[in-house]
NUFIFI-697466 format. One record per residue: residue number from 1; chain; x, y, z of N, C-alpha, C in turn. Coordinates in nm, 3 decimals. Example, Ala and Ser with C-alpha at 12.3 -4.5 7.8 and 13.67 -1.06 7.14 Angstrom:
BEGIN
- pos unit nx ny nz cax cay caz cx cy cz
- 1 A 1.319 -0.569 0.780 1.230 -0.450 0.780 1.320 -0.330 0.780
- 2 A 1.285 -0.225 0.708 1.367 -0.106 0.714 1.290 0.003 0.787
END
This chain:
BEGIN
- pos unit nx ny nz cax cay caz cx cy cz
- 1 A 0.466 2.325 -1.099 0.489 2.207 -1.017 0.368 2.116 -1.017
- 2 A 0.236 2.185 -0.979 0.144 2.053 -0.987 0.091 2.015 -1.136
- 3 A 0.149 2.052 -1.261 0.151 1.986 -1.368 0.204 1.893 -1.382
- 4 A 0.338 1.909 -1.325 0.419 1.754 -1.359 0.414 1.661 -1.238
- 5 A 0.393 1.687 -1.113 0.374 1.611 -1.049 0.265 1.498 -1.036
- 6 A 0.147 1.551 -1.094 0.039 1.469 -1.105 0.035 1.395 -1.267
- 7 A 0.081 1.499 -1.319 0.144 1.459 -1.485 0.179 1.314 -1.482
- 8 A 0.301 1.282 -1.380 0.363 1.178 -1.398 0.294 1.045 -1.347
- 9 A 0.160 1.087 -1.289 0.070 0.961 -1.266 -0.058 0.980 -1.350
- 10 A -0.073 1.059 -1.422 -0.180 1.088 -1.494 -0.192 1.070 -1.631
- 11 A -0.096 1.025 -1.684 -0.051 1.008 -1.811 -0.004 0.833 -1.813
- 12 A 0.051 0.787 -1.714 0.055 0.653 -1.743 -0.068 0.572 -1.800
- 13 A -0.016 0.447 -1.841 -0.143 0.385 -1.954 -0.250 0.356 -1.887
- 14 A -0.394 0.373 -1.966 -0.489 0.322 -1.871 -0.513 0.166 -1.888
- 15 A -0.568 0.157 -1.761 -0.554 0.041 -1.676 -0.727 -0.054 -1.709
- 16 A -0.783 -0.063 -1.594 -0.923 -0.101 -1.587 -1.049 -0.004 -1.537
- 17 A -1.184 -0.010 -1.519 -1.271 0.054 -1.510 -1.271 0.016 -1.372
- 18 A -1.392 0.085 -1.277 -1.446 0.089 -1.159 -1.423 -0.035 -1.086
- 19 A -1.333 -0.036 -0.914 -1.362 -0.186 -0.875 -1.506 -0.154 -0.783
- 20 A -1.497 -0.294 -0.736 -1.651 -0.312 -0.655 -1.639 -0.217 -0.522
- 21 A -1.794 -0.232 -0.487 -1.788 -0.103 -0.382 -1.725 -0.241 -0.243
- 22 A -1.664 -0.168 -0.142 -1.620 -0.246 -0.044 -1.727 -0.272 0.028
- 23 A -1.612 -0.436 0.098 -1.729 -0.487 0.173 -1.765 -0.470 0.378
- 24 A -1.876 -0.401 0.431 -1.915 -0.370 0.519 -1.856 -0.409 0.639
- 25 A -1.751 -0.405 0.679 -1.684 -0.419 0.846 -1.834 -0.400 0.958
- 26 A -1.778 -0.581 1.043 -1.872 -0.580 1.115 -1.868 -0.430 1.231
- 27 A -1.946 -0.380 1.277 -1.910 -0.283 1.441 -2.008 -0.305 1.534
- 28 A -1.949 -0.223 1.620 -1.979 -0.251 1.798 -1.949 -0.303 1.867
- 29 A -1.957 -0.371 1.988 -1.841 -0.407 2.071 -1.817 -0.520 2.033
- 30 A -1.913 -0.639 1.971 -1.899 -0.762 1.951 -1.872 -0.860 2.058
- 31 A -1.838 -1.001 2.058 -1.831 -1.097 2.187 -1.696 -1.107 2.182
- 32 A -1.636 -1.180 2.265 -1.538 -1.230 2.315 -1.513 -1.390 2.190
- 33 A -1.389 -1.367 2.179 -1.353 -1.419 2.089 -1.225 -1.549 2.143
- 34 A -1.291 -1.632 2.182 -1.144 -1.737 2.257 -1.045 -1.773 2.151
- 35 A -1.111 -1.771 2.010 -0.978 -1.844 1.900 -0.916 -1.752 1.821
- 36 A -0.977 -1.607 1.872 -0.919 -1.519 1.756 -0.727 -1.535 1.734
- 37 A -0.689 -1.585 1.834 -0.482 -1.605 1.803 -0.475 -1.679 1.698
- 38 A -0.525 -1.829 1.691 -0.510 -1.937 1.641 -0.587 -1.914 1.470
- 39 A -0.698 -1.845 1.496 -0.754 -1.790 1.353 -0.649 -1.692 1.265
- 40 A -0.596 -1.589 1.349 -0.495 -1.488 1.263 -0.376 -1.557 1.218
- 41 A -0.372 -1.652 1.332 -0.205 -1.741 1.259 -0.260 -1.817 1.136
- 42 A -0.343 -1.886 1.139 -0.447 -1.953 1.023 -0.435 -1.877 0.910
- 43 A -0.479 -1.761 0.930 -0.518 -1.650 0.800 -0.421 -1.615 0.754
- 44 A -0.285 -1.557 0.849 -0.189 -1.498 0.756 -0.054 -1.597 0.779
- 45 A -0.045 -1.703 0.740 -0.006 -1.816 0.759 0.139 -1.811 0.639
- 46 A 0.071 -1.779 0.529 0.130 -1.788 0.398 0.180 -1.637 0.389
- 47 A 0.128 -1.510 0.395 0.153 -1.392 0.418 0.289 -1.347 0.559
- 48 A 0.325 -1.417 0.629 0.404 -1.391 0.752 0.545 -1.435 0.694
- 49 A 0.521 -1.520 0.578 0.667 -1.599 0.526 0.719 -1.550 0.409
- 50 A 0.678 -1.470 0.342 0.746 -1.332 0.229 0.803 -1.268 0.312
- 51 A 0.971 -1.260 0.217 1.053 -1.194 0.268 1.057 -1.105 0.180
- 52 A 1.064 -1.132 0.053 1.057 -1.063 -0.133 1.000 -1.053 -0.164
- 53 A 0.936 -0.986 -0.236 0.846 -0.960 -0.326 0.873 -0.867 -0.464
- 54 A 0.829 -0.938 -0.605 0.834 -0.835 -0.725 0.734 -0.893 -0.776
- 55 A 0.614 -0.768 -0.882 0.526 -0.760 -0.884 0.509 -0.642 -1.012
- 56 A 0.440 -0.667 -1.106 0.359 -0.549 -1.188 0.205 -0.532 -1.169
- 57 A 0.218 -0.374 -1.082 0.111 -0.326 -1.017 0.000 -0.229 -1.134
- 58 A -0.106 -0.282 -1.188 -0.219 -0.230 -1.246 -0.316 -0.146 -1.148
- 59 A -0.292 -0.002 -1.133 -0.323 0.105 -1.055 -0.455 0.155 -1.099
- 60 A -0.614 0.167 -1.040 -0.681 0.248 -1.127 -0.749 0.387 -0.980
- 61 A -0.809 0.455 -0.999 -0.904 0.486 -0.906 -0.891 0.641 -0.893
- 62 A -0.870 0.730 -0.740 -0.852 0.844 -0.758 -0.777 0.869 -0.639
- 63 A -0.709 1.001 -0.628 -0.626 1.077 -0.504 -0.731 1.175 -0.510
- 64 A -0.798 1.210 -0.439 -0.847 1.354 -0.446 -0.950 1.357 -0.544
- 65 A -0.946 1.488 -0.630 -1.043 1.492 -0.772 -0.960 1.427 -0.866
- 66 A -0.818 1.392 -0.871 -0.754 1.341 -0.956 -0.786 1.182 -0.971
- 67 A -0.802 1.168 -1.112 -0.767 1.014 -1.133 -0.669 0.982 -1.227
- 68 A -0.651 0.815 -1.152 -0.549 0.755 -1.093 -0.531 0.648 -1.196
- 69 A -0.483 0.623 -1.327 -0.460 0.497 -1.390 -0.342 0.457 -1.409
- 70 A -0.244 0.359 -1.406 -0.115 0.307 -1.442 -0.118 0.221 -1.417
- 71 A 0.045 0.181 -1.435 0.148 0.058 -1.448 0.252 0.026 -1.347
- 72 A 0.255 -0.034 -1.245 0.410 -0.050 -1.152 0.480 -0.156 -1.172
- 73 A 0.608 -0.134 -1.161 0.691 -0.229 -1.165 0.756 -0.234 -0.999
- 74 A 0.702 -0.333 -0.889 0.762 -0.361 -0.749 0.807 -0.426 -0.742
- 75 A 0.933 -0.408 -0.658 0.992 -0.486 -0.573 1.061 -0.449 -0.454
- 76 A 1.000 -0.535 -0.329 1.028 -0.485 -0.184 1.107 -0.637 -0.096
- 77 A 1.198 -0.575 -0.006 1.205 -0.710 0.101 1.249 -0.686 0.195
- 78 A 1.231 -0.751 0.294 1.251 -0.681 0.454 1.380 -0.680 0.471
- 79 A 1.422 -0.594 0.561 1.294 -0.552 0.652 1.285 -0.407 0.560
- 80 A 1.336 -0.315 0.476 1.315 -0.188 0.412 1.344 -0.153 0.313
- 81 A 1.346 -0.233 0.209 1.370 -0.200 0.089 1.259 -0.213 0.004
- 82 A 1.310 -0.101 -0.158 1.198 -0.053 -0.169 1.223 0.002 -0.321
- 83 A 1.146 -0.063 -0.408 1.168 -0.012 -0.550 1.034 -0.026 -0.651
- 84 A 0.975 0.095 -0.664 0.893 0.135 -0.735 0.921 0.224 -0.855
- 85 A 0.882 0.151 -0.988 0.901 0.237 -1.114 0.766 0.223 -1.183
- 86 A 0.702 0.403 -1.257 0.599 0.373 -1.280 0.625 0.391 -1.448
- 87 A 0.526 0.251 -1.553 0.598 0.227 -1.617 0.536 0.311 -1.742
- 88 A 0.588 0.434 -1.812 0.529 0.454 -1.958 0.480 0.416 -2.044
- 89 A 0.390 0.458 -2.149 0.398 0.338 -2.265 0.504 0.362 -2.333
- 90 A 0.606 0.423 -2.350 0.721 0.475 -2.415 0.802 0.563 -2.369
- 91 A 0.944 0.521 -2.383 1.034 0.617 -2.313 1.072 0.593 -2.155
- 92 A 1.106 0.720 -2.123 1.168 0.666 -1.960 1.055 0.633 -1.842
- 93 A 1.064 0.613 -1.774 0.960 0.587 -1.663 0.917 0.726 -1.581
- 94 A 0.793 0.705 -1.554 0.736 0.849 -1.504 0.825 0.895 -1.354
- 95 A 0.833 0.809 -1.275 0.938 0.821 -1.172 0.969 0.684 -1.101
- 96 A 1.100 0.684 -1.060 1.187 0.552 -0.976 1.169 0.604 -0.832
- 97 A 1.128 0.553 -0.742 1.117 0.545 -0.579 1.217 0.429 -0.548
- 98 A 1.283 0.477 -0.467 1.354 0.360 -0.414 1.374 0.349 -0.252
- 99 A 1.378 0.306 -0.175 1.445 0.329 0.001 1.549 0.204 0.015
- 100 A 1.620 0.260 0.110 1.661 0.124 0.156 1.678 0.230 0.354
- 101 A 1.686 0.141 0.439 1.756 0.169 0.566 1.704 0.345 0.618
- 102 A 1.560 0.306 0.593 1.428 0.455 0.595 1.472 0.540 0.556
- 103 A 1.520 0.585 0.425 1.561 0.680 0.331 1.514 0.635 0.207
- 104 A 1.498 0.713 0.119 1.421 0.730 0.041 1.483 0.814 -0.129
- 105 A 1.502 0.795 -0.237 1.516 0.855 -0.356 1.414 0.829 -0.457
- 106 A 1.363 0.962 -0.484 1.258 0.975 -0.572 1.319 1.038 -0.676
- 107 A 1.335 0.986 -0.822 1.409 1.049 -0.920 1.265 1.045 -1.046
- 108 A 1.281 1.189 -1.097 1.141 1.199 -1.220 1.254 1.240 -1.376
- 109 A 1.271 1.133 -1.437 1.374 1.168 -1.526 1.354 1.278 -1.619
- 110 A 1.195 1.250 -1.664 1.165 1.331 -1.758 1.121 1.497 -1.714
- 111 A 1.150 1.529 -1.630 1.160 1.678 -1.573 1.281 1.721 -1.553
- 112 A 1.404 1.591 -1.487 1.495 1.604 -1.438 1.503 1.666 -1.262
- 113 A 1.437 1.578 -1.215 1.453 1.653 -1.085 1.476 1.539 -0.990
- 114 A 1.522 1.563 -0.853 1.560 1.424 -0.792 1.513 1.474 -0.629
- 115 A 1.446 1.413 -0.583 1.439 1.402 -0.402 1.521 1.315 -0.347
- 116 A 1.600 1.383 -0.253 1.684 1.247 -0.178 1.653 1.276 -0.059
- 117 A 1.717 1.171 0.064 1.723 1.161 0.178 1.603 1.173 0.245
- 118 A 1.482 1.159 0.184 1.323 1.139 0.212 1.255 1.044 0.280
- 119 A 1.161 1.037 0.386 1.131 0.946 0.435 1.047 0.848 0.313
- 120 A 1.055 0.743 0.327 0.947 0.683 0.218 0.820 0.689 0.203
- 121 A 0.770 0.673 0.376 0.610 0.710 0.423 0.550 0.823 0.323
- 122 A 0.633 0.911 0.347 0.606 1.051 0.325 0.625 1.074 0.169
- 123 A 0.708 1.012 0.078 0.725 1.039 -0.016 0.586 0.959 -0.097
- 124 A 0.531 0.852 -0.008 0.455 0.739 -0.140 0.336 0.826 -0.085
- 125 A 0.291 0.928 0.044 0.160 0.999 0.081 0.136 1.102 -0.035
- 126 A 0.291 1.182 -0.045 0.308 1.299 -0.189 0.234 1.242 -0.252
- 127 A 0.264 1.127 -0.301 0.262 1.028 -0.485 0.115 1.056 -0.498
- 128 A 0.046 0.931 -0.396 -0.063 0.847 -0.429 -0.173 0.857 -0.299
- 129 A -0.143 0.950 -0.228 -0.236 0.960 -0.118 -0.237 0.835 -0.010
- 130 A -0.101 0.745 0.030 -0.122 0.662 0.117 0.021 0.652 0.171
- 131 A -0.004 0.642 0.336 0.123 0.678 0.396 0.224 0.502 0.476
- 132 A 0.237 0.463 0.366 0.284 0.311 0.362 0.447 0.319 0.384
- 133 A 0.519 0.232 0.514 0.701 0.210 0.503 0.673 0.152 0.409
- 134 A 0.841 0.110 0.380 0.854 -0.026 0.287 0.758 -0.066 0.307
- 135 A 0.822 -0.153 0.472 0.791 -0.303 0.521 0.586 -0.284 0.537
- 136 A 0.534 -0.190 0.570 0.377 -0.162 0.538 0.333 -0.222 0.432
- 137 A 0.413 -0.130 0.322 0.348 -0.122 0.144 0.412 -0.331 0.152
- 138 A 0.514 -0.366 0.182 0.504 -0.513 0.165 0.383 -0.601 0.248
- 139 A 0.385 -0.621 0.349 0.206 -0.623 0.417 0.131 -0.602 0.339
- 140 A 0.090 -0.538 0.293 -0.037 -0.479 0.256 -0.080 -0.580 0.084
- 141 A 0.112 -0.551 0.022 0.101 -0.626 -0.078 0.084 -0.830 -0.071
- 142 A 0.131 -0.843 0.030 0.154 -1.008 0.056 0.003 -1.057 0.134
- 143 A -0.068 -0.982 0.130 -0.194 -1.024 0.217 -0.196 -1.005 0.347
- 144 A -0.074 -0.948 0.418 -0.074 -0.917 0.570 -0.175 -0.808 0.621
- 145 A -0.187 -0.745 0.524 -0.284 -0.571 0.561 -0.181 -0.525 0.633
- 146 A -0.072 -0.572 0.735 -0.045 -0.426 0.858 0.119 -0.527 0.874
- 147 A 0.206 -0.436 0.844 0.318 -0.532 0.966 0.318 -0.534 1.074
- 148 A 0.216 -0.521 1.162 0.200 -0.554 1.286 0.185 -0.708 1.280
- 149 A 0.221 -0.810 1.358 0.245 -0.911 1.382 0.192 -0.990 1.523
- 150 A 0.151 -0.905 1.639 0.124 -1.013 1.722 -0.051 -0.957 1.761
- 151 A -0.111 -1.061 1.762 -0.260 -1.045 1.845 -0.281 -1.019 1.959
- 152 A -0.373 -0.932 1.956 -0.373 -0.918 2.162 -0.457 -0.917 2.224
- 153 A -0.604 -0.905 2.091 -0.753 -0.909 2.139 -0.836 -0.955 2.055
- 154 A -0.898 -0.994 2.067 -1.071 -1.054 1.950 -1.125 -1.055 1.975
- 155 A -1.257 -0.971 1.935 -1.367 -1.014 1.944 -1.487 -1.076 1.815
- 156 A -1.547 -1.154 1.833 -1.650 -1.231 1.741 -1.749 -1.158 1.682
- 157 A -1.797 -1.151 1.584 -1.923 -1.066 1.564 -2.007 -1.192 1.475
- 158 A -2.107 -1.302 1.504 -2.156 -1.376 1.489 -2.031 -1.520 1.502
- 159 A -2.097 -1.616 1.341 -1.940 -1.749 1.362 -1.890 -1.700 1.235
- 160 A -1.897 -1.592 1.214 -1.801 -1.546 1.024 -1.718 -1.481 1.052
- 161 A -1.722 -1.388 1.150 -1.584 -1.228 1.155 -1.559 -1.228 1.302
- 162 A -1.438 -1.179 1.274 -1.356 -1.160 1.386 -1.241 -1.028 1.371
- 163 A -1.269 -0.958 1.472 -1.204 -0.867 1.498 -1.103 -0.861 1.595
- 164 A -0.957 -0.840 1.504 -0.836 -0.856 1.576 -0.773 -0.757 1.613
- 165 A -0.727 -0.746 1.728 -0.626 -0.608 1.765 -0.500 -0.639 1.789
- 166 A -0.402 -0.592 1.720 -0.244 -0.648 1.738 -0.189 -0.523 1.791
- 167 A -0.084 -0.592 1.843 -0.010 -0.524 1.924 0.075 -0.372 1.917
- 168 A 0.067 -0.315 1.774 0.122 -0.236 1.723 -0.019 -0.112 1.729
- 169 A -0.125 -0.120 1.749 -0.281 -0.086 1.725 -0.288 -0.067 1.629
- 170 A -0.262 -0.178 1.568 -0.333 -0.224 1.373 -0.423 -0.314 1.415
- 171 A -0.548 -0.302 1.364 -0.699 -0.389 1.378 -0.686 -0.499 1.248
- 172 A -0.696 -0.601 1.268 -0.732 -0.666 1.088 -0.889 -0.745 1.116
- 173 A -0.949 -0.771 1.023 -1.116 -0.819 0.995 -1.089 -0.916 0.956
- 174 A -1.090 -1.058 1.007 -1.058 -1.216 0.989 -1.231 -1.276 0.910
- 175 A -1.245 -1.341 0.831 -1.402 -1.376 0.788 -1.413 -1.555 0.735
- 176 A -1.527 -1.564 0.812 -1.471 -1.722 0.725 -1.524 -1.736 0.599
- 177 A -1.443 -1.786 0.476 -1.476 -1.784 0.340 -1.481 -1.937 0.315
- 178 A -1.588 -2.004 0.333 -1.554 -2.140 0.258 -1.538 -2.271 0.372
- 179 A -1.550 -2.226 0.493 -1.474 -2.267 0.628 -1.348 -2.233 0.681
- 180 A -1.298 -2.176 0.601 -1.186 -2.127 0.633 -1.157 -1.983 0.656
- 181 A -1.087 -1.913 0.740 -1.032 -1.814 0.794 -0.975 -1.694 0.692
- 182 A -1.018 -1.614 0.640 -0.913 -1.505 0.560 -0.887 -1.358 0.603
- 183 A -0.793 -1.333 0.600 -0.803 -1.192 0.596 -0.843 -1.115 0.499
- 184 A -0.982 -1.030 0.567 -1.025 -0.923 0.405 -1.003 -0.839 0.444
- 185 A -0.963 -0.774 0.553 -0.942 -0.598 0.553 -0.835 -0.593 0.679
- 186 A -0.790 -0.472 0.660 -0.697 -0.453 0.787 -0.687 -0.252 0.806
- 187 A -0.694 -0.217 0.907 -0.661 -0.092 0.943 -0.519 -0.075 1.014
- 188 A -0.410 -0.026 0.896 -0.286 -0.037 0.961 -0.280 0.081 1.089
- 189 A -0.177 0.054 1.225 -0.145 0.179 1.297 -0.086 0.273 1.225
- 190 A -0.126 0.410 1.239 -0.078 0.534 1.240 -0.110 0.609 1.361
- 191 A -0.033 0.749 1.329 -0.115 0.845 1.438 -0.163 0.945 1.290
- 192 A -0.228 1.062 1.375 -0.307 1.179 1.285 -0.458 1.162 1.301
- 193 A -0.553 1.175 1.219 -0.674 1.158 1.181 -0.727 1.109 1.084
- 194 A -0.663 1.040 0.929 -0.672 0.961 0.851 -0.642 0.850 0.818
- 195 A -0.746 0.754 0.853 -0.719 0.614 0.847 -0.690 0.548 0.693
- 196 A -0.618 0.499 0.678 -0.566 0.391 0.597 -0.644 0.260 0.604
- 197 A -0.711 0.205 0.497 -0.801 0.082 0.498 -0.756 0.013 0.410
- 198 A -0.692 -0.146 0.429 -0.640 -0.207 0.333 -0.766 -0.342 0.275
- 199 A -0.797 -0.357 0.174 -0.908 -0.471 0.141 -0.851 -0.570 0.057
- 200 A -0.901 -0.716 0.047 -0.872 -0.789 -0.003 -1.007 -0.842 -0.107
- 201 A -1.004 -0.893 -0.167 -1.129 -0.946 -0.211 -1.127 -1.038 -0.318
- 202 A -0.990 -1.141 -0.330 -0.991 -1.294 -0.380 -0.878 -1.374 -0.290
- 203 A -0.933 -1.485 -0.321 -0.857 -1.576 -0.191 -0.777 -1.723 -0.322
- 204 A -0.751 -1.660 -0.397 -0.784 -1.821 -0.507 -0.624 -1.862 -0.504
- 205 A -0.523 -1.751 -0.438 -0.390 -1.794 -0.405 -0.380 -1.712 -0.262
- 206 A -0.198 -1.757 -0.282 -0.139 -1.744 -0.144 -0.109 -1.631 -0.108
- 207 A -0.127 -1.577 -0.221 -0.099 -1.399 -0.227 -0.198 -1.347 -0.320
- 208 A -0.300 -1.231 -0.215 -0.382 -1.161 -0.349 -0.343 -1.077 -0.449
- 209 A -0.405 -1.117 -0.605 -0.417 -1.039 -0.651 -0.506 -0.920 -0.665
- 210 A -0.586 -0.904 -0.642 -0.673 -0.771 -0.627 -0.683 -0.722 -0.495
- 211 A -0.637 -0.594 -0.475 -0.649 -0.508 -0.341 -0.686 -0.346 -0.339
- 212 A -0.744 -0.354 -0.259 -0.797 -0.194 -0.243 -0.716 -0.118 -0.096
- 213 A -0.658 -0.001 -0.171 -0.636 0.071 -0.053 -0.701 0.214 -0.033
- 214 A -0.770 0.274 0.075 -0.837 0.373 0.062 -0.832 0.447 0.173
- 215 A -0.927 0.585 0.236 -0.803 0.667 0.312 -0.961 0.755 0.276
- 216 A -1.024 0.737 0.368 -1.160 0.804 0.334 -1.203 0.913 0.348
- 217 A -1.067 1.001 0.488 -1.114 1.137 0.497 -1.026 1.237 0.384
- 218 A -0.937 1.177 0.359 -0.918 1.247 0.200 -0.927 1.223 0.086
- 219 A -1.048 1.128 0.073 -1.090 1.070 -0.097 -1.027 0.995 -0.136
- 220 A -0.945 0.940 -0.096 -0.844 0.866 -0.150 -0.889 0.670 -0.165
- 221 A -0.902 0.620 -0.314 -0.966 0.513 -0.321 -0.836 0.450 -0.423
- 222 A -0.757 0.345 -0.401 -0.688 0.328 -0.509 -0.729 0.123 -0.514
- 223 A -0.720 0.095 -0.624 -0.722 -0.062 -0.699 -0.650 -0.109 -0.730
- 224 A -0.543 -0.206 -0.698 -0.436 -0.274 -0.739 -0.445 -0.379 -0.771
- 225 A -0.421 -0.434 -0.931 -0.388 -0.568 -0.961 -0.322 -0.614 -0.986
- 226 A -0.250 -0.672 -0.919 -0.094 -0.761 -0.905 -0.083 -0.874 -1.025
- 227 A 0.034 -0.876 -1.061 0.032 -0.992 -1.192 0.213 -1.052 -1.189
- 228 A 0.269 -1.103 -1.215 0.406 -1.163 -1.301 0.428 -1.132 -1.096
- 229 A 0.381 -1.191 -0.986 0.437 -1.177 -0.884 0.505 -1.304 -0.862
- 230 A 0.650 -1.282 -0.804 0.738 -1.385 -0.753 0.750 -1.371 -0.600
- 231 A 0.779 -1.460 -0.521 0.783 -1.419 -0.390 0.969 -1.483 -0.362
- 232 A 0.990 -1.429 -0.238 1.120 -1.499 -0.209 1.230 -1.547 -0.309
- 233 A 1.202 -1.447 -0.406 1.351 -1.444 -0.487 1.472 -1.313 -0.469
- 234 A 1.529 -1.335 -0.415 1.663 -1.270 -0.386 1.676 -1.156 -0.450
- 235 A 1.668 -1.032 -0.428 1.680 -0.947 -0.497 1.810 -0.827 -0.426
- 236 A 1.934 -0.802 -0.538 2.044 -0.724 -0.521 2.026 -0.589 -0.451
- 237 A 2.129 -0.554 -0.362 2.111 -0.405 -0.349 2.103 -0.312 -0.450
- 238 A 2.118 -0.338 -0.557 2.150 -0.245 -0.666 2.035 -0.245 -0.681
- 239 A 1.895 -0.323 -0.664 1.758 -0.279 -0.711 1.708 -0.164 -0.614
- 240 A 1.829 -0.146 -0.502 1.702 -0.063 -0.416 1.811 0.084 -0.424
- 241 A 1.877 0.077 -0.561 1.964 0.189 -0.581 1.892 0.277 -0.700
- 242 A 1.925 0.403 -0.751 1.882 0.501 -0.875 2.031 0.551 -0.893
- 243 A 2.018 0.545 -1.017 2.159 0.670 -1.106 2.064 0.787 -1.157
- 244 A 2.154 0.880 -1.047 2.070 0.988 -1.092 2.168 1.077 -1.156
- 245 A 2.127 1.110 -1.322 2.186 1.196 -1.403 2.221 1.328 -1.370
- 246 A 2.393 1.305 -1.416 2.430 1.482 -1.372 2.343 1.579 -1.413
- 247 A 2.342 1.699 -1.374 2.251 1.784 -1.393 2.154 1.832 -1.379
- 248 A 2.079 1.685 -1.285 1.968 1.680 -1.214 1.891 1.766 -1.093
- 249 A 1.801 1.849 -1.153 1.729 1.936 -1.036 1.722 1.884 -0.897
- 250 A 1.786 1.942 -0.766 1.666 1.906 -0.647 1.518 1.970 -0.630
- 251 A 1.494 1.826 -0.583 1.369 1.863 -0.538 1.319 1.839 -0.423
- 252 A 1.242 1.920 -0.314 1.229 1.881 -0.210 1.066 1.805 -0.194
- 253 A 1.086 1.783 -0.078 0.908 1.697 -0.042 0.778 1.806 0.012
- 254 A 0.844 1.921 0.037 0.725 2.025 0.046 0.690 2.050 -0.134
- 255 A 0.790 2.041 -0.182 0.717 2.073 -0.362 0.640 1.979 -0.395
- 256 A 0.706 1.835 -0.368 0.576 1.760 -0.425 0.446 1.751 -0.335
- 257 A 0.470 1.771 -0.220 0.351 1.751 -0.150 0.239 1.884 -0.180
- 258 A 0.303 2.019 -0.237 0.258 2.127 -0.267 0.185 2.104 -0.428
- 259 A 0.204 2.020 -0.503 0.147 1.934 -0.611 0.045 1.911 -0.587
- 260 A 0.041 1.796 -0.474 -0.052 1.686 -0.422 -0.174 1.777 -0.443
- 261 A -0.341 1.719 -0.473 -0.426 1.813 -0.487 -0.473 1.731 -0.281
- 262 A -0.413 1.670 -0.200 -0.431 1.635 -0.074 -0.325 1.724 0.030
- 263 A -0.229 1.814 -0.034 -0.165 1.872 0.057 -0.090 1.825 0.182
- 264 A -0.114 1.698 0.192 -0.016 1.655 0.394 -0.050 1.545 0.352
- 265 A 0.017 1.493 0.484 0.004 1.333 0.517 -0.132 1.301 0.567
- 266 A -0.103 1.186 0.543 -0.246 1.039 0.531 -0.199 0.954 0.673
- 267 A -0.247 0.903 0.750 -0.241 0.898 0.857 -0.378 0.829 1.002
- 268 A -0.372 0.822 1.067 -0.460 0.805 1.193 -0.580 0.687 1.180
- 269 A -0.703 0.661 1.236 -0.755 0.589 1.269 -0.850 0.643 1.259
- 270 A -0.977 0.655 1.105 -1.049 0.705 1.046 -1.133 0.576 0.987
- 271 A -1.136 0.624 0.863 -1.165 0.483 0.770 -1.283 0.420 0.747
- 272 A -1.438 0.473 0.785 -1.540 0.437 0.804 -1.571 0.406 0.637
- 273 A -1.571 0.510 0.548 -1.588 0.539 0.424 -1.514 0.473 0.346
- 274 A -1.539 0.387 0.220 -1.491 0.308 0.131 -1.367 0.434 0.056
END
């Protein structure tokens, strides 16, 4: 089992070398922040109005001691749908993820084995060491960092950063780049003890391409470079469907998670560590 499970991300094509080390979140209590509302609406302005999203995801980095290089083919749209294929250099695809309506099918053709009725969280923590819904993994991809949505606190840490607390207890790190307002990092809510850290680090469109997601008390550092992304194009239920071939093994989510060289879910409010 943990041959092919890691097999099927370990063998996809390689990608790029090392990204940059992340950048330093202000801490401590910081001041009182009167504009932090009006700044977050500012920042995720363009990010709040993706409904769709498709995308080929350039993966590099590590889960654990394992490293992490490939190819994705995404596409997500609210509020829960969910289609991830990771792409070979030849032949069938290493595995199709799909959800729709918080269910989940994970089909690995080339083993022949199929997970159904899976939470998605839980199935993309198995994969890749990060415990993302859909509607999360879309956030995270559109520049939102968190689907949390409303502000409820700020505080200032000089006139560059601002620290936001939304209502869901997802934190995001607001910075001014240029005079203007961006979001570079966000700590989505979970519960547990492993925080999820989402980074941004180009602003040159409306949607980034380069993002870091990382997960520090279990090693977990991954690099995403987004490319051929469309936003708000209509996409069929049939994308958030799999045909899964007669004959096909089950498989459950304790096997793949029994793969995982991370063993459990990713989770909580951690995250100090890049």
């Amino acid at each position: 089992m943990r041959r092919w499970a890691w097999g099927l991300v370990l063998t996809l094509p390689l990608w790029w070398g090392c990204a940059p080390a992340l950048v330093r979140l202000p801490a401590g209590p910081g001041a009182v922040a009167p504009g932090y509302a009006s700044a977050w609406t500012r920042a995720t302005a363009a990010c709040r109005g993706v409904r769709v999203l498709t995308a080929a995801i350039g993966v590099s980095g590590h889960v654990g001691p394992q490293r992490v290089h490939g190819r994705l083919l995404a596409g997500l749209a609210r509020p829960d749908g969910l289609r991830l294929e990771a792409v070979a250099p030849f032949g069938q695809p290493a595995f199709v993820l799909v959800a729709r309506g918080g269910r989940a099918t994970l089909l690995l053709p080339r083993d022949g084995r199929v997970l159904r009725e899976a939470d998605p969280a839980a199935v993309l923590e198995a994969l890749a060491g990060v415990s993302l819904s859909p509607a999360g993994l879309l956030a995270a991809l559109s520049g939102c960092g968190t689907a949390g949505a409303t502000p409820v606190t700020g505080r200032a840490y000089g006139d560059d950063w601002i620290r936001v607390g939304l209502e869901d207890g997802s934190v995001a790190y607001l910075r001014r780049v240029q005079g203007v307002w961006r979001l570079v990092a966000a700590l989505p809510a979970a519960g547990g003890g492993r925080q999820l850290r989402v980074d941004y680090a180009d602003f040159d469109a409306a949607t980034p391409a380069d993002i870091r997601l990382s997960v520090a008390a279990a090693d977990v550092a991954l690099h995403l470079q987004l490319s051929q992304i469309d936003l708000n194009v209509p996409l069929a239920a049939r994308a958030f469907q799999v045909d899964v071939p007669a004959g096909t093994q089950p498989l459950t989510l304790r096997e793949l998670r029994e793969a995982s060289p991370l063993g459990g879910p990713v989770s909580g409010h951690d995250g100090s560590r890049p």
